[in-house]
SELUM-636962 format. One line per field, with one value per residue (C-alpha): residue number from 1; x negated, y negated, z. Coordinates in pm, 1 decimal, padded with zeros to 6 digits. Example, Ala and Ser with C-alpha at 12.3 -4.5 7.8 and 13.67 -1.06 7.14 Angstrom:
BEGIN
n <- (1,2)
u <- (-01230.0,-01367.0)
v <- (00450.0,00106.0)
w <- (00780.0,00714.0)
END
This chain:
BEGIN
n <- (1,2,3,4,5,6,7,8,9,10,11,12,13,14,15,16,17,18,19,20,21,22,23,24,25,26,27,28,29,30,31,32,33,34,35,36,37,38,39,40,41,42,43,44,45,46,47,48,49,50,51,52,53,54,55,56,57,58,59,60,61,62,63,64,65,66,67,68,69,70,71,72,73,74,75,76,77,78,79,80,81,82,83,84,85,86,87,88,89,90,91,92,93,94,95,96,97,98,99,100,101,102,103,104,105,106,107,108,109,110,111,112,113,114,115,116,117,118,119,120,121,122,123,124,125,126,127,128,129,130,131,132,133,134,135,136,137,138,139,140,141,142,143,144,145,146,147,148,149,150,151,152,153,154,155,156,157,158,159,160,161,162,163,164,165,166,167,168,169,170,171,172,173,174,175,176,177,178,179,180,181,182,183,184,185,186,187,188,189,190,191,192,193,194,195,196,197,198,199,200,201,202,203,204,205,206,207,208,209,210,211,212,213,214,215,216,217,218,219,220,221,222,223,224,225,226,227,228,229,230,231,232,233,234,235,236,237,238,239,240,241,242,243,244,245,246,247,248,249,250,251,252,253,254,255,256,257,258,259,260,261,262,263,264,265,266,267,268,269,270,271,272,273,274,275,276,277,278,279,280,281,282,283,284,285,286,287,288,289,290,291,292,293,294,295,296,297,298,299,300,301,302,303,304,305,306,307,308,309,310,311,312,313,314,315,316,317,318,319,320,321,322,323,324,325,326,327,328,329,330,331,332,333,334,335,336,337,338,339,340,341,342,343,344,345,346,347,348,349,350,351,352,353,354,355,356,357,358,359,360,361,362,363,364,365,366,367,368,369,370,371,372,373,374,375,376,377,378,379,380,381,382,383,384,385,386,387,388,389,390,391,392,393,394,395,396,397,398,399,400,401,402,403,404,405,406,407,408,409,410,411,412,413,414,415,416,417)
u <- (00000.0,-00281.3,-00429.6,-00107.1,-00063.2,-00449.3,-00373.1,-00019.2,-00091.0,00039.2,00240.5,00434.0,00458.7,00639.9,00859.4,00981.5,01047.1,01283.4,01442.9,01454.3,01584.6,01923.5,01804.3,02054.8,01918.2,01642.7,01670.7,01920.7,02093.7,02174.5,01909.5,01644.5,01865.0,01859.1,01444.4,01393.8,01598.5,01393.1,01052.0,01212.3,01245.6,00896.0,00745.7,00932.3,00839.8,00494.1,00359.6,00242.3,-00005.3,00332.6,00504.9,00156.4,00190.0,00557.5,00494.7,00246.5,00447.9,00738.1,00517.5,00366.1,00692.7,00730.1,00475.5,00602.9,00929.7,00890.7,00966.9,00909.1,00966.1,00957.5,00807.7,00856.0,00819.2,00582.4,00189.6,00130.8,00440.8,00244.5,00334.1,-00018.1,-00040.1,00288.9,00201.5,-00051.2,00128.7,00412.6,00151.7,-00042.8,-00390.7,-00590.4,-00736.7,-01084.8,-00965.4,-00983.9,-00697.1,-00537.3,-00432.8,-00631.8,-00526.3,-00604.5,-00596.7,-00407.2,-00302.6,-00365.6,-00019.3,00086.7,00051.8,00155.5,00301.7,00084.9,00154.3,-00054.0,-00043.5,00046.3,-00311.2,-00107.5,00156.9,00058.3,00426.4,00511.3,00402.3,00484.2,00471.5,00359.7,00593.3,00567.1,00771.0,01055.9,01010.2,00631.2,00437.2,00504.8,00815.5,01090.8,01429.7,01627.8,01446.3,01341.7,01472.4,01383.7,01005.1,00943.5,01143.4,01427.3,01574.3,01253.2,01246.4,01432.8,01511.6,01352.4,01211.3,01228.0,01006.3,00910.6,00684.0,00908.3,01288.7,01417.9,01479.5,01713.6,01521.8,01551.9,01880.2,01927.8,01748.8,01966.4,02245.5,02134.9,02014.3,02307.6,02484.9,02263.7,02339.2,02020.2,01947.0,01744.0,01609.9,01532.2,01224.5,01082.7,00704.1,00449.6,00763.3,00496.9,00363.8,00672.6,00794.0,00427.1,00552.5,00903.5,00757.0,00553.1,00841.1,01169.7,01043.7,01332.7,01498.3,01430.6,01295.5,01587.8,01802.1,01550.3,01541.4,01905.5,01929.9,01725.5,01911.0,02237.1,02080.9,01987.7,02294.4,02501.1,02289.5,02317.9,02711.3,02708.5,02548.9,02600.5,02925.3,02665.2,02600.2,02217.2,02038.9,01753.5,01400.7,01165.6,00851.0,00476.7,00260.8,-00004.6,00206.6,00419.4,00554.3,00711.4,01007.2,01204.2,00957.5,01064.5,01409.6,01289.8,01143.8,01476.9,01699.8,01471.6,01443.6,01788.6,01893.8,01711.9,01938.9,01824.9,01493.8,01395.0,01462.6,01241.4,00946.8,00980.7,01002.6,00736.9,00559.8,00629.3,00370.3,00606.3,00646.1,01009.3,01225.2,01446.0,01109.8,01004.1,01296.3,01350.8,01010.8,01076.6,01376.0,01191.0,00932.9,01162.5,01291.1,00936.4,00901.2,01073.4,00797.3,00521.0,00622.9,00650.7,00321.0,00120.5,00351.1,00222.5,-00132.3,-00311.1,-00638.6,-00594.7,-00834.4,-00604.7,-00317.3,-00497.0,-00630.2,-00256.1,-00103.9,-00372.2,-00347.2,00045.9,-00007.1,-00240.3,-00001.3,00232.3,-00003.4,-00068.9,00290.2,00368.1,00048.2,-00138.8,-00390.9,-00778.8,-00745.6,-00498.9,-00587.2,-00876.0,-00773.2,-00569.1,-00809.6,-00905.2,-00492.4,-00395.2,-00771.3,-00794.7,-01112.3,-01286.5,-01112.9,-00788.5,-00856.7,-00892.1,-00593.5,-00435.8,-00653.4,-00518.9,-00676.0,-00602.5,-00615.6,-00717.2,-01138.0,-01104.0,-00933.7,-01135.0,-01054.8,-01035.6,-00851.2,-00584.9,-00256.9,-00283.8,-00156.3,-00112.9,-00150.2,00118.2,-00131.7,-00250.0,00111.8,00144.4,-00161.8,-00051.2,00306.1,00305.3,00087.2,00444.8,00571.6,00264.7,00257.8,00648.5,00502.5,00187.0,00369.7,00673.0,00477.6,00654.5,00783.6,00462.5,00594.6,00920.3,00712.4,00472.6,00775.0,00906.6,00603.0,00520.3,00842.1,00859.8,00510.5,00603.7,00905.9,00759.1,00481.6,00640.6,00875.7,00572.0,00391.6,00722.1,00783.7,00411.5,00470.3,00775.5,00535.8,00257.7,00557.2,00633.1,00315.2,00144.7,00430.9,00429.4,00067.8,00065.1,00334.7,00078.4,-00168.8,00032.3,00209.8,-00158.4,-00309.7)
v <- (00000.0,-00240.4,-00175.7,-00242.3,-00549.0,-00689.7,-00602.9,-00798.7,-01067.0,-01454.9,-01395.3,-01077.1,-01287.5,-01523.1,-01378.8,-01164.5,-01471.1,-01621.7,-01315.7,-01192.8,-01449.5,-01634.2,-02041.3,-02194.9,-02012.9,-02184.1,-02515.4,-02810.0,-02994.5,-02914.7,-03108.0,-02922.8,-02554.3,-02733.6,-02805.4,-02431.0,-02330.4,-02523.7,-02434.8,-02065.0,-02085.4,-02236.2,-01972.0,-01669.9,-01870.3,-02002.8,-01858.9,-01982.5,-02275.3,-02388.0,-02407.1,-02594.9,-02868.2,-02912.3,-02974.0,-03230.2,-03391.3,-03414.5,-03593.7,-03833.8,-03963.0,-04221.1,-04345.1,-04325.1,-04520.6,-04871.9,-05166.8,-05510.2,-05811.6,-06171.5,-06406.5,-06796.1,-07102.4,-07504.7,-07474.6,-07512.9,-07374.3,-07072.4,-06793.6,-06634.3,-06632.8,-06478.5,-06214.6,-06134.3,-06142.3,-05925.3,-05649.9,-05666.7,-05785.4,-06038.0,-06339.6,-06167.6,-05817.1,-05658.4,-05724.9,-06011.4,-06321.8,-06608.0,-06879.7,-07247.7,-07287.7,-07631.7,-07821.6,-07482.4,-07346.5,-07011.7,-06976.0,-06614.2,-06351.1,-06202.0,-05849.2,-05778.7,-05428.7,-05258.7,-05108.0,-04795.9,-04762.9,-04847.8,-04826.2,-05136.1,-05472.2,-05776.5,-06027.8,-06430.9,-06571.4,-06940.5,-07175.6,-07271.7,-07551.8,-07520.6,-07437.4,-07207.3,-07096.6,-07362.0,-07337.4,-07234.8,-06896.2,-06833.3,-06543.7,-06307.0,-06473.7,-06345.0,-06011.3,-06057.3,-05722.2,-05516.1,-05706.3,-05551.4,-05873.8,-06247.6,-06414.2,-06796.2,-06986.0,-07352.1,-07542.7,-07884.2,-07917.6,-07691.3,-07836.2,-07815.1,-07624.4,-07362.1,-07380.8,-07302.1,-07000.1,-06898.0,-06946.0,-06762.5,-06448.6,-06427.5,-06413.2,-06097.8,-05889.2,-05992.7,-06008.8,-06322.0,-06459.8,-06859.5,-06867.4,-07222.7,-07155.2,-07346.7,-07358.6,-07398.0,-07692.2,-07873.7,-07817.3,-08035.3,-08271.4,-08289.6,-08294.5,-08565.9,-08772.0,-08685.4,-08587.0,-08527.5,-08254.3,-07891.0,-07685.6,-07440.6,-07714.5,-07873.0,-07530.4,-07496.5,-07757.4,-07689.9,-07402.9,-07513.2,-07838.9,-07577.7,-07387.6,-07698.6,-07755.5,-07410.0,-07389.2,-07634.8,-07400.4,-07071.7,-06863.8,-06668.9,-06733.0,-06608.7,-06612.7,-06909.1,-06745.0,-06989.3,-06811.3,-06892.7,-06680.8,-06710.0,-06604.0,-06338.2,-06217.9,-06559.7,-06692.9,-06507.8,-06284.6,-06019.0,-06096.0,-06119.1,-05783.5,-05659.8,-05819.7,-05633.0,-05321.0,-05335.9,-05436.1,-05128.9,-04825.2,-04434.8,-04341.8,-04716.1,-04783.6,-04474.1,-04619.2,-04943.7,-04840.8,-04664.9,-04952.1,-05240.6,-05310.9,-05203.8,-05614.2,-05518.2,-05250.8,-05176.1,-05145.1,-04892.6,-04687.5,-04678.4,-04580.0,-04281.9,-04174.4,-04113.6,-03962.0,-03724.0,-03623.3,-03502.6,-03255.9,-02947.6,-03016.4,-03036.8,-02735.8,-02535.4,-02671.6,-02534.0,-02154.8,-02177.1,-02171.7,-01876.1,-02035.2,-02151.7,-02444.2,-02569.6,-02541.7,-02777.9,-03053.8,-03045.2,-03081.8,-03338.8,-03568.6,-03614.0,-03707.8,-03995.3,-04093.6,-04125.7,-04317.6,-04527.1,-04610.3,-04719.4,-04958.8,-04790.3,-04667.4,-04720.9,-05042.5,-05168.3,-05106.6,-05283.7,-05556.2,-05624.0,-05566.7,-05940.5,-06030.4,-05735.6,-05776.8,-05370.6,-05207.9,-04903.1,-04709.6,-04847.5,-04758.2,-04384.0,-04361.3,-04391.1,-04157.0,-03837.8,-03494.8,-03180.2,-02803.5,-02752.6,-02742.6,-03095.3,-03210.2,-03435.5,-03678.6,-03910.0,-03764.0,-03954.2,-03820.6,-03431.9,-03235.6,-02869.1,-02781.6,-02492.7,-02205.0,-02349.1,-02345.9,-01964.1,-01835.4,-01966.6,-01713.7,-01400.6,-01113.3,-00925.5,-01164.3,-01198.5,-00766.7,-00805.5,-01084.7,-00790.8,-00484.2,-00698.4,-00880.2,-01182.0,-01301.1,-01496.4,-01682.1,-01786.0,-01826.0,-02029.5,-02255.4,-02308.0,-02400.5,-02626.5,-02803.5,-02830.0,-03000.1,-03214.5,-03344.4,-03388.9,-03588.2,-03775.3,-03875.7,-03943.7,-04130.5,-04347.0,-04451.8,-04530.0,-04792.3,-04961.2,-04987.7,-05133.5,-05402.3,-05519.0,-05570.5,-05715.3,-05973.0,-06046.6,-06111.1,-06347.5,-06568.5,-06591.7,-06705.2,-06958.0,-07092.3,-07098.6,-07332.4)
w <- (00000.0,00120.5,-00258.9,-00469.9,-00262.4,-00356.6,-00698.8,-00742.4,-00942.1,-00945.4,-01213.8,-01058.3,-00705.0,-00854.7,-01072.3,-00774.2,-00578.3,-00874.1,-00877.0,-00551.0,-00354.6,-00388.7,-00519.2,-00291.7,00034.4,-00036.8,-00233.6,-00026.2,-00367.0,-00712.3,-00863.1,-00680.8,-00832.4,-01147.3,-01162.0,-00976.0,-01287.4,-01536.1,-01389.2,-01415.4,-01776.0,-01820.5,-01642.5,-01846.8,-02172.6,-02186.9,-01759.7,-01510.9,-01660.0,-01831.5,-01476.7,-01328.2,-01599.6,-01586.0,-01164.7,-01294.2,-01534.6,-01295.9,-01001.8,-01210.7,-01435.7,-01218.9,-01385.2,-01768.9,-01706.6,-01880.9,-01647.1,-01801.7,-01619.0,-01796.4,-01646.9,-01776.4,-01626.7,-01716.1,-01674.0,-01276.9,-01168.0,-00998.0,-01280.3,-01240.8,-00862.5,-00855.3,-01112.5,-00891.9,-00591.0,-00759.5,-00893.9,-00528.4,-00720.9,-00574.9,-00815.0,-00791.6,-00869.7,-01238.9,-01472.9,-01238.0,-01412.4,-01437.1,-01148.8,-01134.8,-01533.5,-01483.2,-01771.6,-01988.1,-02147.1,-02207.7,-02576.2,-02593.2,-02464.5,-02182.7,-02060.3,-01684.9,-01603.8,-01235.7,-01151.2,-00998.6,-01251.1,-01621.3,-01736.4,-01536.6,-01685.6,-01566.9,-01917.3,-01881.7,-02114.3,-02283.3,-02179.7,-02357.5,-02678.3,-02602.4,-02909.6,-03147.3,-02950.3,-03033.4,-02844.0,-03115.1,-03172.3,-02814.0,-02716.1,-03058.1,-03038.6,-02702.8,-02795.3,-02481.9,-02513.9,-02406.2,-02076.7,-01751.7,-01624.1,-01592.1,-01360.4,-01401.0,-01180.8,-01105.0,-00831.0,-00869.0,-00961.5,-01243.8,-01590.0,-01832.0,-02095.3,-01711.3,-01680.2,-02067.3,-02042.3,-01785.3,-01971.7,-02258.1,-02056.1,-01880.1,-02290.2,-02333.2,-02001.8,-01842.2,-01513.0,-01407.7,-01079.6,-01001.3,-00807.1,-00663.5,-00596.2,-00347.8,-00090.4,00169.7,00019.8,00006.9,00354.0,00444.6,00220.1,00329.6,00695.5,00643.2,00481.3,00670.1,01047.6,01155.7,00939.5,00980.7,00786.8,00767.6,00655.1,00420.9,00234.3,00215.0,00065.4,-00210.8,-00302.7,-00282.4,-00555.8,-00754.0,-00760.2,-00810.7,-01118.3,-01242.0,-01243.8,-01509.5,-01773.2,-01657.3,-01512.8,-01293.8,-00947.3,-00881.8,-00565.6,-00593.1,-00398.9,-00195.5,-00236.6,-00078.6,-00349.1,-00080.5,00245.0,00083.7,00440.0,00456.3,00304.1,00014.0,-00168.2,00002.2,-00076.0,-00416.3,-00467.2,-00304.9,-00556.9,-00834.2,-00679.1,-00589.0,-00970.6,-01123.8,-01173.8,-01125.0,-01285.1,-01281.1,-00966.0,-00841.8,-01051.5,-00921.2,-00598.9,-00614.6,-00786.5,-00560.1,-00208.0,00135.0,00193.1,00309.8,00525.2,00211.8,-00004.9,00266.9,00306.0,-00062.5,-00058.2,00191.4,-00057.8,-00332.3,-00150.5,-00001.8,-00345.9,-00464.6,-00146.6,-00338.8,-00613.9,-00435.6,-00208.4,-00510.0,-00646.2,-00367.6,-00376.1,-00727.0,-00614.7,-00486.9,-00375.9,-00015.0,-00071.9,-00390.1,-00202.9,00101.6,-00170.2,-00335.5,00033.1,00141.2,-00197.1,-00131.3,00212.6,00157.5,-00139.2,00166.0,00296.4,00040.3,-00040.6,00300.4,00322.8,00631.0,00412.5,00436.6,00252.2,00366.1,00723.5,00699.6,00490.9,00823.1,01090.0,01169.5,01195.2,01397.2,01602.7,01512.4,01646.0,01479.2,01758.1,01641.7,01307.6,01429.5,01513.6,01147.9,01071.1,00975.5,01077.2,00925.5,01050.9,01423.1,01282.0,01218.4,01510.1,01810.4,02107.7,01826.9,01533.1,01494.0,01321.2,01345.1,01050.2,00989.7,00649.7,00538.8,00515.7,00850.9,00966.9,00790.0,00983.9,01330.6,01267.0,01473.5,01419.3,01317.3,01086.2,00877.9,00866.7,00762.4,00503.2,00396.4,00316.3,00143.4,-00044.0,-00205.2,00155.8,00143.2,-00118.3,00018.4,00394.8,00212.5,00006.8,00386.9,00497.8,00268.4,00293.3,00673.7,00672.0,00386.2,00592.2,00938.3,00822.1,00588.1,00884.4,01081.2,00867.2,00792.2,01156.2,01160.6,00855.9,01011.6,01386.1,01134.8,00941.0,01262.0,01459.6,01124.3,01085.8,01439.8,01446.7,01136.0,01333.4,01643.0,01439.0,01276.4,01584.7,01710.6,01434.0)
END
């Protein structure tokens, strides 16, 4: 028996645990039955490298939906720190749009790629009558229809060539957003001028102007955004990248979710959902795998994509270490440790990975799991799912305790100045 079992191969494993085991004892929703069913036909096709590739494909389409957002507004108006700010690139980092460039206008149409997710390009439009793109032929000169929606932005009061584009958007389905830039800037200004109102009411006030203004040329009723490109956690650009995430529909919305930095609860529970969705996946990704080391790197890459998505990565960590006055034994503790050979004093976040997790089962169940062979399939599928879920839980309540004492840090320091 102990001989048949060494020579079972991958291939025979796996086709007894499609066909052994009832799908729905194992899988929660019918889209997981429907990819188990798909990945079934792959395999009985074109094998097992056919069922690898279509796992791979499936993680990473996130990444081949098209998002394009328009971007249009004068020379000045903060367009290029915004695309930045939008994409998470700093002015200094490869591929960011060129700030300061005063005076210089947008003769083209620019497209600045996410540096995670090629498929999602955020496009520095002309302004409208500027150059070679006259009013009357806008919107087919900066080819409208390929854009998700537009974001329309200004540093001083909107003008009418703003409010036309509006207009004519809203003609063609189009979502659009009005977004005033250099808010923070203004409120100086309006501090230094008018003492006596508050800021709350000073910025009210500017978007109710602008809304005023807006009824006259369009039937739509959009949400103006106050937005600091330099103190994103301030203001409305989180509200902003709500509005778009919020606006996307299915597939889109995943990939833009996916796209956009956790500046927001909703971004971060959004976040967590689509996360969640690519557990089955990845839990049949590692079954899939017979080395035990594969099945670790596969396990340990989706974690720190977790990680990555929620913004308590490395990086990101550090990047925040002066704010939050982290030490290196702070940083530890985001550190994440896996299998009991790696753990210490110091470890951090301890993770089992779900061969780990297989090996710590009772002497009896992992004889029951020997002699009937592709019960290490389905034990390994469980395994893999359970650690999936608990970490991504952990790892989610760890970003919302990170939102929270980063924000709250950034207000002592600026109450402190």
């Amino acid at each position: 028996m102990c001989q048949r079992f060494n020579m079972v191969s991958v291939w025979e494993r796996l086709n007894r645990f499609w066909e052994r085991y009832n799908p729905k004892s194992l899988f929660t929703n019918q889209e997981e039955e429907q990819t188990n069913e798909m990945l079934k036909n792959e395999f009985k096709k074109n094998g097992l490298k056919a069922v690898k590739k279509f796992l791979d494909k499936e993680l990473d389409s996130w990444t081949n939906i098209n998002l394009n957002v328009a971007v249009t507004g004068s020379s000045g108006s903060g367009k290029s720190s915004f695309i930045n700010s939008l994409r998470h690139v700093r002015p200094s980092q490869p591929g960011a749009a060129e700030v300061g460039a005063r005076g210089e206008t947008t003769k083209e149409c620019t497209p600045y790629e996410h540096p995670e997710n090629k498929s999602f390009i955020v496009w520095d439009l002309p302004g409208v009558g500027t150059g070679f793109f006259p009013k009357k032929s806008y919107l087919e000169d900066v080819q409208y229809d390929k854009y998700d929606f537009f974001v329309i932005i200004s540093k001083d009061r909107f003008t009418e060539d703003d409010f036309w584009l509006a207009g004519e958007v809203t003609k063609q389905k189009k979502r659009f957003f009005f977004v005033r830039s250099n808010i923070d800037t203004d409120i100086t200004n309006n501090k230094r001028d008018y003492p006596d109102q508050d800021v709350a009411s000073f910025l009210q006030s500017m978007k109710t102007d602008t809304k005023e203004a807006l009824k006259k040329v369009s039937e739509a009723n959009p949400e103006v955004f106050l937005i600091s490109n330099i103190e994103t956690d301030k203001y409305d650009f989180g509200s902003l990248n709500n509005e778009m995430l919020f606006s996307c529909k299915s597939l889109k919305r995943d990939a833009l979710a996916l796209s956009l930095s956790a500046v927001t609860r909703e971004i971060i529970d959004d976040k967590k959902r689509v996360l969640t969705n690519r557990i089955h996946s990845v839990a049949i990704k590692i079954t899939t795998t017979s080395n035990k080391n594969e099945q670790k790197r596969i396990f340990q890459d989706e974690i720190t994509t977790y990680q990555k998505q929620f913004n308590i990565d490395d990086e990101t960590l550090k990047e925040n270490k002066d704010i939050l006055t982290l030490t290196d034994d702070n940083l530890k503790e985001f550190r994440v440790a896996f299998d009991q050979f790696e753990y210490g004093d110091d470890a951090g976040i301890k993770m089992k990975t779900p061969t780990a997790m297989r090996d710590a089962t009772t002497l009896w169940n992992r004889l029951a799991d020997f002699f009937t062979w592709s019960r290490e399939d389905k034990l390994l599928y469980g395994f893999s799912r359970s650690a999936l879920q608990n970490n991504l839980e952990l790892l989610y309540q760890q970003s919302n305790s990170f939102f929270d004492e980063t924000r709250l840090a950034k207000m002592v320091c600026a109450i402190s100045k």
